[in-house]
Structures are given as C-alpha cells and as structure tokens.
DSSP file (Angstrom, degrees, kcal/mol; ACC not computed):
  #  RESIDUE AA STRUCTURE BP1 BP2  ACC     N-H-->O    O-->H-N    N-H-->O    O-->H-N    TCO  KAPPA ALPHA  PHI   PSI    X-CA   Y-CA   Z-CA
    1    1 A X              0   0    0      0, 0.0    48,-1.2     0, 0.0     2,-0.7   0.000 360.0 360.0 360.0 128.1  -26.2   57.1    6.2
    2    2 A X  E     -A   48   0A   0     46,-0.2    75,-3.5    75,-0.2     2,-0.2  -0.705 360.0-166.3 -78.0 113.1  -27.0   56.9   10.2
    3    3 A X  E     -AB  47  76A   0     44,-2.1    44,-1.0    -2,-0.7     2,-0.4  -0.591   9.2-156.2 -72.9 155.0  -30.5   56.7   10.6
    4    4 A X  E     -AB  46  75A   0     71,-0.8    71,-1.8    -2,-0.2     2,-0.5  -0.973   6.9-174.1-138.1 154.9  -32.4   57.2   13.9
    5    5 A X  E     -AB  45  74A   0     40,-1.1    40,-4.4    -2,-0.4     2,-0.3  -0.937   9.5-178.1-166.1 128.4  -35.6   55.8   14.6
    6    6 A X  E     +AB  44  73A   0     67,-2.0    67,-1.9    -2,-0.5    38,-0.2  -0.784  60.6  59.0-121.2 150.5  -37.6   56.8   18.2
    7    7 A X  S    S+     0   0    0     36,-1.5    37,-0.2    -2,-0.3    -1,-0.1   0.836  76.5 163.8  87.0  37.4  -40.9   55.7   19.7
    8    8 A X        -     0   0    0     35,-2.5     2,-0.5    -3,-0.2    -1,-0.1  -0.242  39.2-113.4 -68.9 161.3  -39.5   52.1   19.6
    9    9 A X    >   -     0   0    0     61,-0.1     3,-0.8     1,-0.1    34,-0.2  -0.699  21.0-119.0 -92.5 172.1  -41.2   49.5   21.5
   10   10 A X  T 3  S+     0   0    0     -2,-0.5    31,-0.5     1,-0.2    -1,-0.1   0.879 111.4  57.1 -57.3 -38.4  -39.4   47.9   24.4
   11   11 A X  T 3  S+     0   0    0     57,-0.1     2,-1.2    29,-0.1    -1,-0.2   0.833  80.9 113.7 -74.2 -21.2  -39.4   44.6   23.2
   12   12 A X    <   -     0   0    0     -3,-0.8    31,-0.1    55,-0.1     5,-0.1  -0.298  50.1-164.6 -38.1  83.7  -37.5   45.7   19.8
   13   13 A X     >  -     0   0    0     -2,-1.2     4,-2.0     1,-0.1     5,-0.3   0.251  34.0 -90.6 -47.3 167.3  -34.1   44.2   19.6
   14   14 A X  H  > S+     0   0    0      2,-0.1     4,-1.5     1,-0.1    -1,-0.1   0.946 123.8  38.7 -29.4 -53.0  -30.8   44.5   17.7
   15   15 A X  H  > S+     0   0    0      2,-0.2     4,-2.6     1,-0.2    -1,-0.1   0.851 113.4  58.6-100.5 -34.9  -31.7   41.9   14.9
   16   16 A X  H  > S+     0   0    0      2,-0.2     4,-2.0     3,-0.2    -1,-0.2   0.840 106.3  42.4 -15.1 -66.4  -35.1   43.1   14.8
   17   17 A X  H >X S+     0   0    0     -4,-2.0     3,-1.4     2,-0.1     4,-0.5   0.973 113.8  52.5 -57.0 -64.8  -34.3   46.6   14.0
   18   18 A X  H 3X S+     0   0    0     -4,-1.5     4,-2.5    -5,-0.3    -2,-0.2   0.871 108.2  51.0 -37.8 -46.9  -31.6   45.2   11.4
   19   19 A X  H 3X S+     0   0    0     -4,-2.6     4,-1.0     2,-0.2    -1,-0.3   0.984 110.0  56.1 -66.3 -37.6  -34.9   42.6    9.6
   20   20 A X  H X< S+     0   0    0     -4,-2.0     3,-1.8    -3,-1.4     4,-0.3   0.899 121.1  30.2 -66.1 -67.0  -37.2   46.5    9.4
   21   21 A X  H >< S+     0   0    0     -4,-0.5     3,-3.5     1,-0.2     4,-0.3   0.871 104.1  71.2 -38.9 -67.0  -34.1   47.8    7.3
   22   22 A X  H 3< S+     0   0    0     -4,-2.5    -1,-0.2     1,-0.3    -2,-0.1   0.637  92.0  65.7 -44.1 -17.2  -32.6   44.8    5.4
   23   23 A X  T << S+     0   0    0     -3,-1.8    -1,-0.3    -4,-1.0    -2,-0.2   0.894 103.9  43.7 -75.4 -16.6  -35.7   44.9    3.1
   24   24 A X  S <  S-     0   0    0     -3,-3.5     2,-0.2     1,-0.3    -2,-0.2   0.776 130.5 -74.2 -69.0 -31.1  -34.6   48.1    1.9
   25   25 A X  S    S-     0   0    0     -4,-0.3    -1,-0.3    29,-0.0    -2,-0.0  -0.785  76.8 -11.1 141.9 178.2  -30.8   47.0    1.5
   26   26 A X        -     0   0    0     -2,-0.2    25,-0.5    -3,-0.1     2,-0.3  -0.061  53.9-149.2 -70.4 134.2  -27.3   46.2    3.3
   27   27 A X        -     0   0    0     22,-0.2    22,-0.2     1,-0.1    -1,-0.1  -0.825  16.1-174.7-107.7 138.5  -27.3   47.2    7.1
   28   28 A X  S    S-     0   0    0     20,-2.2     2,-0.4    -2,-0.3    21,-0.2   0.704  72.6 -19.6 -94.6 -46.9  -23.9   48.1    8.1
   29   29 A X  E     -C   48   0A   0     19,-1.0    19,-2.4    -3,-0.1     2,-0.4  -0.934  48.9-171.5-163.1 146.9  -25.5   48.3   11.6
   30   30 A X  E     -C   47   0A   0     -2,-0.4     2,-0.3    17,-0.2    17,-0.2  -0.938  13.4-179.9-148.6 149.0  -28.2   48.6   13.7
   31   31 A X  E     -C   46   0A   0     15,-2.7    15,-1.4    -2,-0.4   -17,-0.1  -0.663  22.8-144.5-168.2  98.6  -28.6   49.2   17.5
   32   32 A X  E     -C   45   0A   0     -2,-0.3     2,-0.7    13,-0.2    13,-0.2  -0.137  33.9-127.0 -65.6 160.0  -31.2   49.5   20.1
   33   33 A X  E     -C   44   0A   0     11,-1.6     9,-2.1     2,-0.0    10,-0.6  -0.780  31.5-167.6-115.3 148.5  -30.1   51.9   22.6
   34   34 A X  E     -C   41   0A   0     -2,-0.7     2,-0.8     7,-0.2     7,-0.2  -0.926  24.6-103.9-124.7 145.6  -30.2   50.6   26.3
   35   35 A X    >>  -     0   0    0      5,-2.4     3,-5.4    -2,-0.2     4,-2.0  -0.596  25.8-133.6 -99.7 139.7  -29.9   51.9   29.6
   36   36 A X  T 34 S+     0   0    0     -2,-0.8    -1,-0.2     1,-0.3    -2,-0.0   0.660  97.0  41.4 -46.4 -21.4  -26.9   51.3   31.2
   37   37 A X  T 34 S+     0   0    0      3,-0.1    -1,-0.3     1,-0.1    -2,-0.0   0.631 128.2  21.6 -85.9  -8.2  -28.1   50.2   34.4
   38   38 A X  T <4 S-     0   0    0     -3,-5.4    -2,-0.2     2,-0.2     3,-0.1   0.599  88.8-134.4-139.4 -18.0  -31.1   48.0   33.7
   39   39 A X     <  +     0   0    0     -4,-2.0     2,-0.3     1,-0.3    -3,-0.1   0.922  57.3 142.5  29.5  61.8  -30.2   47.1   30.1
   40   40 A X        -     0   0    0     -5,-0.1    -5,-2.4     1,-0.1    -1,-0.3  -0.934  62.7-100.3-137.6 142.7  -33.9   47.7   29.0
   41   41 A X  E     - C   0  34A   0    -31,-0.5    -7,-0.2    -2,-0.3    -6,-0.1   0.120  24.4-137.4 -63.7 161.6  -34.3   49.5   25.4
   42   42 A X  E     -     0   0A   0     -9,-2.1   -35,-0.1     2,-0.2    -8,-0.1   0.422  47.9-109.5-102.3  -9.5  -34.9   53.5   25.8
   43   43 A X  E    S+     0   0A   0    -10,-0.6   -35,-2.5     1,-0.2   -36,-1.5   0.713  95.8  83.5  90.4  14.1  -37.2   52.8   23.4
   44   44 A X  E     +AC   6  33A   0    -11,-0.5   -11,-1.6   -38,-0.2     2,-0.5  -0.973  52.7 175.4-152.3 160.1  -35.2   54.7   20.4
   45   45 A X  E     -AC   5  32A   0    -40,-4.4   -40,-1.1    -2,-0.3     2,-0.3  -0.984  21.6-119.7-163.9 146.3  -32.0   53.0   18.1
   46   46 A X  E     -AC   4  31A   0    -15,-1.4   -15,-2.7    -2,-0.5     2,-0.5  -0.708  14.9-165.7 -82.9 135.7  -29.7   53.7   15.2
   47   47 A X  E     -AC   3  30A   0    -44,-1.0   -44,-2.1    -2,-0.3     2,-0.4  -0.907   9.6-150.1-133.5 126.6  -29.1   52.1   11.9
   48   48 A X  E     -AC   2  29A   0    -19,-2.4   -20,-2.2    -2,-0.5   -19,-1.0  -0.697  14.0-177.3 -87.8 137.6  -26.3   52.7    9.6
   49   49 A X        -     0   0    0    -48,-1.2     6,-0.3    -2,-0.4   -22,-0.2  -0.849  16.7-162.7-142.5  88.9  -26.9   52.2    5.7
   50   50 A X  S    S+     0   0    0     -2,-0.3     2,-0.6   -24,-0.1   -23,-0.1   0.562  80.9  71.5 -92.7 -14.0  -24.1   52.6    3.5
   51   51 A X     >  -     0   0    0    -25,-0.5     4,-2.2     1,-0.1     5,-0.2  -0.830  67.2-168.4 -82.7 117.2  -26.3   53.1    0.1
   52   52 A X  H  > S+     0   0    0     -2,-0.6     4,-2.3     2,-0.2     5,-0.1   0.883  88.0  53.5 -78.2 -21.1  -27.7   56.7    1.1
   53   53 A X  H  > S+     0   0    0      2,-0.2     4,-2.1     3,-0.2    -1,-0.2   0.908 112.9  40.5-109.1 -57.2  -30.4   56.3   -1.9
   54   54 A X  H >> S+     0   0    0      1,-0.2     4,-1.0     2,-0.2     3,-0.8   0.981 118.4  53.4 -74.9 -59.0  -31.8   52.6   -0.4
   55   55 A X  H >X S+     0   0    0     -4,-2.2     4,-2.6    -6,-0.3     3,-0.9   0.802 105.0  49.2 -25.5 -61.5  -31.5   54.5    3.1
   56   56 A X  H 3X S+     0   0    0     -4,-2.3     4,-0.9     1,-0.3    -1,-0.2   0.861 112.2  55.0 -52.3 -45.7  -33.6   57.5    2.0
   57   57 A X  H << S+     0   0    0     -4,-2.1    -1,-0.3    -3,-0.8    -2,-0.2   0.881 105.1  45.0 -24.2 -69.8  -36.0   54.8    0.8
   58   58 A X  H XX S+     0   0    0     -4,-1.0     4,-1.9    -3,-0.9     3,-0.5   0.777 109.5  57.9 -93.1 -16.9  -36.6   52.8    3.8
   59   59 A X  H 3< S+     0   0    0     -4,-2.6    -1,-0.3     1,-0.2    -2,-0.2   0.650 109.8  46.3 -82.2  -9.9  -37.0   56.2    6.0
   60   60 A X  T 3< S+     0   0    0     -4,-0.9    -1,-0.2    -5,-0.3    -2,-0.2   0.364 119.1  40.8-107.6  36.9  -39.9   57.3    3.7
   61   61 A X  T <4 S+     0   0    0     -3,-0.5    -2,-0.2    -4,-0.2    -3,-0.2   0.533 122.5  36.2 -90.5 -36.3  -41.3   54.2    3.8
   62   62 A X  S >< S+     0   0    0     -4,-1.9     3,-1.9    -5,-0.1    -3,-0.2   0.617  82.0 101.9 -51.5 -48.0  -40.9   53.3    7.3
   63   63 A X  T 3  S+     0   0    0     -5,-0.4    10,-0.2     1,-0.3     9,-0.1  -0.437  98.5  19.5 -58.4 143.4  -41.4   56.9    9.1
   64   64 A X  T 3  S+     0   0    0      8,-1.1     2,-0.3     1,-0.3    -1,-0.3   0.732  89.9 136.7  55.3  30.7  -45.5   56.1   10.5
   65   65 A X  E <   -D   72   0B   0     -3,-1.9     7,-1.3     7,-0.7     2,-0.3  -0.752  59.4-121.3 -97.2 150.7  -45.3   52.8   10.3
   66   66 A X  E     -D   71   0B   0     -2,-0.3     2,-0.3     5,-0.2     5,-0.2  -0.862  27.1-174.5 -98.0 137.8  -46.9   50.9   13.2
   67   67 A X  E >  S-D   70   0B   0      3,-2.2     3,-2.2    -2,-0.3   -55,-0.1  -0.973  76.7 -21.6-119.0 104.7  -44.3   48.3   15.1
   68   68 A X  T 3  S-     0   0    0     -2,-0.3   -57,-0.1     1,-0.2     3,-0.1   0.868 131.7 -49.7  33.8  47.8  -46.0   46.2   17.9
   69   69 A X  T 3  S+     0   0    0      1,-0.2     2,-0.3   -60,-0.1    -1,-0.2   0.537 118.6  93.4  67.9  18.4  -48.6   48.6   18.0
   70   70 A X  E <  S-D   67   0B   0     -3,-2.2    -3,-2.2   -61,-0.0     2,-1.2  -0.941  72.1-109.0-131.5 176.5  -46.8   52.1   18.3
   71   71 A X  E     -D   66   0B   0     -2,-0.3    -5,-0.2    -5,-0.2    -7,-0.1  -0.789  31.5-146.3-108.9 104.3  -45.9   54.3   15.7
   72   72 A X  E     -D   65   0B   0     -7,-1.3    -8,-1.1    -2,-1.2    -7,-0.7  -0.290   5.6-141.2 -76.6 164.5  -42.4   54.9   14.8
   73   73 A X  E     -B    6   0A   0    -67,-1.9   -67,-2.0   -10,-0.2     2,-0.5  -0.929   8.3-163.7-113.8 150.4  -40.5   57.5   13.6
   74   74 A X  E     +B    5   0A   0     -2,-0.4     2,-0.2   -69,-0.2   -69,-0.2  -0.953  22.3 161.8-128.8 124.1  -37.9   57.2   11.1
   75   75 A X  E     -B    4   0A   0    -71,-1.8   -71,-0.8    -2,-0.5     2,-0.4  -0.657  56.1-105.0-126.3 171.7  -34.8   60.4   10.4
   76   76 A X  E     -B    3   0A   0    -73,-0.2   -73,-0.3    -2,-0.2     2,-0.2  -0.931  50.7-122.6-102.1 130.4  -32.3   60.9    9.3
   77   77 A X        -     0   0    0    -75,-3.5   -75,-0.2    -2,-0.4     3,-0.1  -0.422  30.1-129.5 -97.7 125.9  -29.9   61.0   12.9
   78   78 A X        -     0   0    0     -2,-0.2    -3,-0.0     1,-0.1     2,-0.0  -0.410  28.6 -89.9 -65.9 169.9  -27.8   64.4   13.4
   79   79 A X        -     0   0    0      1,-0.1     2,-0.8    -2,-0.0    -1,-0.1  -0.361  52.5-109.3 -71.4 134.7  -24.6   64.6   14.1
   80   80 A X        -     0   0    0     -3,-0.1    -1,-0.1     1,-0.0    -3,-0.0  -0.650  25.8-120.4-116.8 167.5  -24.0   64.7   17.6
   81   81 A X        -     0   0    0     -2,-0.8     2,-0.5     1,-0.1    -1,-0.0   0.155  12.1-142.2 -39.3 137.4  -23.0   67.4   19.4
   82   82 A X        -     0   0    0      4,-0.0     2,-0.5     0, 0.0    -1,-0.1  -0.965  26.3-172.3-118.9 125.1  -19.8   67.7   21.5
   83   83 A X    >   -     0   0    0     -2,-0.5     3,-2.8     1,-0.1    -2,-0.0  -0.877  32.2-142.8-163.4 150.6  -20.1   69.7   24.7
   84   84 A X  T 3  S+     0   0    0     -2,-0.5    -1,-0.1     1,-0.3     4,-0.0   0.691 110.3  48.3 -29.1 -35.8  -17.9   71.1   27.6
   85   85 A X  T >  S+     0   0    0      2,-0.1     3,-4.3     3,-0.0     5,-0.3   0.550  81.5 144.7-104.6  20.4  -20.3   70.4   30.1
   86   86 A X  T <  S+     0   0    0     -3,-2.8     3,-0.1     1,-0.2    -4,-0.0  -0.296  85.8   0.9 -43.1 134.4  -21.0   66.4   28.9
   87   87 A X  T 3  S+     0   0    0      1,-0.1    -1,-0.2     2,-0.0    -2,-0.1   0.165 107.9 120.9  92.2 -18.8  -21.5   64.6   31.9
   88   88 A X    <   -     0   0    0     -3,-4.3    -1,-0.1     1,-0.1     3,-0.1  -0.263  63.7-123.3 -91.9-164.3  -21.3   67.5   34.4
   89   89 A X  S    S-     0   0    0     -3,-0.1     2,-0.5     1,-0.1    -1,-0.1  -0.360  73.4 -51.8-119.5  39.4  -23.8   68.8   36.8
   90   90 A X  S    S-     0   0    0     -5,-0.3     2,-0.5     2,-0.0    -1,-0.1  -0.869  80.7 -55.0 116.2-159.0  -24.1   72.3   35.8
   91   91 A X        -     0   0    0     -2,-0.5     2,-0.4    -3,-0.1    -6,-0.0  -0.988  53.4-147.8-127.1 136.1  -21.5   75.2   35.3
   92   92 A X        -     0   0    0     -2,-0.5     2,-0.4     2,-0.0    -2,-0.0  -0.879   5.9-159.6 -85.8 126.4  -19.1   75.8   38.3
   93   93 A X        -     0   0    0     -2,-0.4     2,-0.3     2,-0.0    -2,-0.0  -0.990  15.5-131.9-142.6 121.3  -17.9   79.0   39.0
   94   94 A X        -     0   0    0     -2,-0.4     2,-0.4     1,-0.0    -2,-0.0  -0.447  24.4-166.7 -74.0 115.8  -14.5   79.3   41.3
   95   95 A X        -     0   0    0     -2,-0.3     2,-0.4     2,-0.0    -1,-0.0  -0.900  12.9-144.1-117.6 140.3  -14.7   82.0   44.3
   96   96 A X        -     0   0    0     -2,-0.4     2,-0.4     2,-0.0     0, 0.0  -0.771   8.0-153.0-105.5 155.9  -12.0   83.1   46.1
   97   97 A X        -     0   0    0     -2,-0.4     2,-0.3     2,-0.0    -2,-0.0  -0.987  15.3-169.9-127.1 130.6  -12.9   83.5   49.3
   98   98 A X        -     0   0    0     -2,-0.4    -2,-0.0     2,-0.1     0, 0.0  -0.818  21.4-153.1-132.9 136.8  -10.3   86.5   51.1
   99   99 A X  S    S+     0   0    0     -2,-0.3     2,-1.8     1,-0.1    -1,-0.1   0.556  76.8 103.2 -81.8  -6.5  -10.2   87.3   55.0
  100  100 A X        +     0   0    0      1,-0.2    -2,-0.1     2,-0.1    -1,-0.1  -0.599  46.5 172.4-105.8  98.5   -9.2   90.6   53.8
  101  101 A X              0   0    0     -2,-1.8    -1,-0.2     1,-0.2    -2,-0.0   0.721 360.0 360.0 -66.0 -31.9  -12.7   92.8   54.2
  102  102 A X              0   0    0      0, 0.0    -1,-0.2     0, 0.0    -2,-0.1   0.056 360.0 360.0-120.9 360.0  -10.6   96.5   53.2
C-alpha cells in the first residue's frame, strides 16, 4: 500500500520516515519529496508497505501524531493522475491569421 504523509518537518529524512513506519512492519520504501532545485524537503513524502493490514495500522496510529513538533498527517496516497497539460503553461489555442479581410 502507498502511503502519503504531509505536514512533514523539514528536517525529516529518508531513513527517518522509513524508522516512523518499520514499527508497524516491512517498508518497501519510503521517500521525502525534495525540490529539485534546492534539494530541501517540501515538507510531504511517501511510503510503500507491502502488508496492506500492517499499513492500515500504522496510518491510524500515526495520522495526528506530533513529529518535531508539527502534526502529521497520515493517507492513504491516490493514484496519481495523468494529464495533457503536465508541465505546460496553460492551454494554447492555434490562430490562423489570413490577409484575406472578404
């Protein structure tokens, strides 16, 4: 099961996340999310759990729990989305442009 877990603090690491889970059971993976320019946390991270039952577990035990003094939240992560305009800057729309006024 992919987990998501938001309202991280900054200082939370990889292996961090990976000790909150591992009391619950086997981490497949766990992974603060960074930004690609400054490679400082975003402050939100995934963890993968391949027992859905020990997963389910450690997100109702976890969800409100305090982590260096803020309060996470613990999901279950949705699937994400695929869409046309990933990455673009709006919708584009092609004009032909005609000398011909008549």
């Amino acid at each position: 099961m992919n987990i998501y877990v938001s309202n991280l603090s900054f200082n939370v690491q990889d292996e961090d996340l990976r000790e909150f889970f591992a009391e619950y059971g086997e981490v497949s993976s766990a992974k603060v999310i960074t930004d690609k320019f400054t490679q400082k946390s975003r402050g939100f991270g995934f963890v993968e759990m391949p027992n859905d039952e020990a997963a389910q577990k450690a997100i109702a035990e976890l969800d409100g729990g305090v982590v260096e003094g803020r309060t996470i939240r613990v999901t279950v992560a949705k699937p994400r989305e695929e869409s046309s305009n990933r990455g673009g800057g709006g919708s584009f729309q092609k004009r032909s442009y005609s000398n011909n006024r008549y």
